[in-house]
C-alpha positions in Angstrom: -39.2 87.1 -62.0 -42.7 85.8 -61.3 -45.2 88.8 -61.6 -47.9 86.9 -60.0 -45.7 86.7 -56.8 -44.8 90.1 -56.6 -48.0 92.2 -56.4 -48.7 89.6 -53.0 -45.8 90.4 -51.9 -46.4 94.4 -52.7 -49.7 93.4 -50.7 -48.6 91.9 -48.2 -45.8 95.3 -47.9 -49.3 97.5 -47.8 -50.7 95.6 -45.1 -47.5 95.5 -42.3 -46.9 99.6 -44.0 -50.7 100.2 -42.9 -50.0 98.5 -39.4 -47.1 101.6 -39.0 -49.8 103.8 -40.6 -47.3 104.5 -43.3 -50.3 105.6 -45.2 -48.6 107.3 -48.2 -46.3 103.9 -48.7 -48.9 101.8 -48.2 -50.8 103.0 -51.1 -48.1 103.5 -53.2 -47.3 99.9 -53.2 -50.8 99.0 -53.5 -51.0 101.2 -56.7 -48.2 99.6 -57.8 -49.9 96.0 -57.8 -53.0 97.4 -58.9 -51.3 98.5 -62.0 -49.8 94.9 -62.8 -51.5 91.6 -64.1 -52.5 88.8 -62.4 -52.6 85.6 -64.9 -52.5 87.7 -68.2 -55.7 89.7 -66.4 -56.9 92.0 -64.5 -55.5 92.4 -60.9 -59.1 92.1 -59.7 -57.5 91.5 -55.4 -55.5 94.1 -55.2 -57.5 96.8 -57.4 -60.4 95.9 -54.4 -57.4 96.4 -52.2 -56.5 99.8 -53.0 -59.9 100.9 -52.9 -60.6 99.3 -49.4 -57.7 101.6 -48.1 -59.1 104.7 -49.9 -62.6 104.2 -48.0 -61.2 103.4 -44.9 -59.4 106.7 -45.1 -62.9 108.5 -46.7 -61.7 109.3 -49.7 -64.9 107.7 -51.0 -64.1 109.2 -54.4 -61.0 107.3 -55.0 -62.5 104.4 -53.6 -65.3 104.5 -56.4 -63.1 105.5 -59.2 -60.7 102.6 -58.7 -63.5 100.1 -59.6 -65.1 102.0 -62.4 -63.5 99.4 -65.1 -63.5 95.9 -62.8 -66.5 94.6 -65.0 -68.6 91.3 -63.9 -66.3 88.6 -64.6 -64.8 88.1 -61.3 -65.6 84.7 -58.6 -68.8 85.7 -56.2 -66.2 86.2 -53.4 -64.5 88.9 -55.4 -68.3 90.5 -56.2 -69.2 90.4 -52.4 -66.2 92.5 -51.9 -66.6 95.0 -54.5 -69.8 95.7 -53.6 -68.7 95.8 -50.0 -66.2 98.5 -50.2 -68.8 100.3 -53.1 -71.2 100.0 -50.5 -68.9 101.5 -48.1 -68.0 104.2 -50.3 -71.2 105.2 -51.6 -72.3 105.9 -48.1 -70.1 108.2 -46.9 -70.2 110.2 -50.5 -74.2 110.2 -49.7 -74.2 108.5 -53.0 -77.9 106.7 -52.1 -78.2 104.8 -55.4 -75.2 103.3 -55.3 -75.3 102.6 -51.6 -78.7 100.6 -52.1 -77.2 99.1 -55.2 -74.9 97.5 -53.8 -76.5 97.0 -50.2 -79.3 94.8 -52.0 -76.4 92.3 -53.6 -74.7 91.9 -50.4 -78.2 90.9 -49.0 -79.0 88.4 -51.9 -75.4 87.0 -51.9 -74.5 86.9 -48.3 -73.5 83.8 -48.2 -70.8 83.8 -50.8 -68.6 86.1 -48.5 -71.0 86.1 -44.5 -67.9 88.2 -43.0 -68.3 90.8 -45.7 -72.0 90.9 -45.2 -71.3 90.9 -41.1 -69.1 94.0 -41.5 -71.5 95.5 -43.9 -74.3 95.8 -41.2 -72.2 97.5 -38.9 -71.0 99.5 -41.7 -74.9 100.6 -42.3 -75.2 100.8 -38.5 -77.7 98.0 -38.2 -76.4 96.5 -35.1 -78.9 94.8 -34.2 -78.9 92.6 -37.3 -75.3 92.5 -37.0 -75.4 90.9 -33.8 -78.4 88.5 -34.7 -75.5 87.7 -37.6 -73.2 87.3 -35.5 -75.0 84.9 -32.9 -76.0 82.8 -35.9 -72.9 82.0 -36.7 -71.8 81.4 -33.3 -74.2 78.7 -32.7 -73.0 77.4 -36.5 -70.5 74.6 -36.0 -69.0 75.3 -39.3 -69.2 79.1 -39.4 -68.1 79.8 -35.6 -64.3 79.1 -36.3 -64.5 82.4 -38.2 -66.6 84.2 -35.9 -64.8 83.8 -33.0 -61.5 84.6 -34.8 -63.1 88.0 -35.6 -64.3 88.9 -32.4 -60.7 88.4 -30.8 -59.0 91.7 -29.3 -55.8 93.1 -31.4 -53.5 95.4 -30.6 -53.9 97.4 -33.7 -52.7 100.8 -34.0 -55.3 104.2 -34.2 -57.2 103.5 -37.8 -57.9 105.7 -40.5 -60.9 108.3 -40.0 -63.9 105.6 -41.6 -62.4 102.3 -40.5 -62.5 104.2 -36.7 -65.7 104.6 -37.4 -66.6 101.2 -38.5 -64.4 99.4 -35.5 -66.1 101.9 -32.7 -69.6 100.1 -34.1 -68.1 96.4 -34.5 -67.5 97.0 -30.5 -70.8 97.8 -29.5 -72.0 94.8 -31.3 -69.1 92.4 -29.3 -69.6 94.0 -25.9 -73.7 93.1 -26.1 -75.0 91.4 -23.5 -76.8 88.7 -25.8 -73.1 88.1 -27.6 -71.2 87.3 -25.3 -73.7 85.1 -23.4 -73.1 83.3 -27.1 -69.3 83.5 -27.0 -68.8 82.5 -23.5 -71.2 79.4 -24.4 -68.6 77.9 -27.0 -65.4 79.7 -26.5 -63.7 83.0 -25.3 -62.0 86.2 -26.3 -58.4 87.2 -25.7 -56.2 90.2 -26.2 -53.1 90.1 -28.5 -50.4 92.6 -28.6 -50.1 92.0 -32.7 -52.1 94.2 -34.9 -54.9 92.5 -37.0 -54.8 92.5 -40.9 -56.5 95.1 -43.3 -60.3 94.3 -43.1 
């Protein structure tokens, strides 16, 4: 009866469909509450949603075309991640002026969204900045909750061709020397045999 609980519920489907890599499933139902309103508006979430799981697959096509009509009006979190999966997107098209588009708000706006900008470093390969990110945070008593939560070891099942891609990078950064001299200074990293959420 309440359409503003069903497309988090149809979300939240997506996300445990992904973890079986129920790909096909998963997207339907992220279509699905794409296509609904949130509030008497647009479903601004879940349309970035859907996209997300198009670029992680490297359909960067799909990815781009879902956000065509999202607009401006949306909270600076929900801008950070638009640009963060346009960004995403845009580079593996070889769409350059989107890529830097995008690239230079994520820069200006990093700290309306710092995970989004930490992802989008490794997503650019600039792992060195990505671990200076990272470190910052870590000696952050406010910001290292969220760090260290990130860095923790999931047991996730094999990832979609781009988000592969992505992870394979975000572990170089993790396993540096210079990191986890940081990590082991303020807390640790364990394994979990759950898989993490959609990124």
């Amino acid at each position: 009866d309440d359409m503003d609980q069903l497309i988090w519920i149809q979300d939240n489907r997506a996300r445990a469909l992904t973890a079986l890599q129920r790909w096909s499933e998963a997207e339907a139902e992220l279509r699905s509450a794409a296509d609904k309103k949130e509030n008497g508006h647009r479903n601004v979430s879940n349309v970035i949603n859907l996209s997300w799981l198009y670029a992680q697959a490297g359909r960067s096509d799909e990815a781009l075309a879902t956000l065509v009509d999202l607009g401006q009006d949306m909270s600076p979190y929900g801008l950070m991640q638009m640009h963060g999966v346009r960004y995403a997107a845009a580079v593996h098209r070889g769409d350059a002026q989107i890529a830097d588009e995008s690239f230079a708000y994520l820069e200006k706006h990093r700290d309306d969204a710092l995970q989004t900008w930490q992802w989008t470093l490794v997503r650019a390969n600039r792992l060195d900045e990505a671990a200076a990110l990272l470190i910052e945070r870590l000696r952050d008593p406010v910001l290292r909750s969220d760090a260290l939560e990130e860095l923790q070891d999931y047991t996730n099942p094999p990832a979609q061709s781009e988000r592969a891609a992505w992870d394979a990078r975000w572990t170089q950064v993790k396993n540096r020397a210079d990191v986890r001299r940081e990590v082991d200074a303020v807390g640790r990293i364990e394994s979990f045999r759950i898989p993490e959420g959609l990124q």
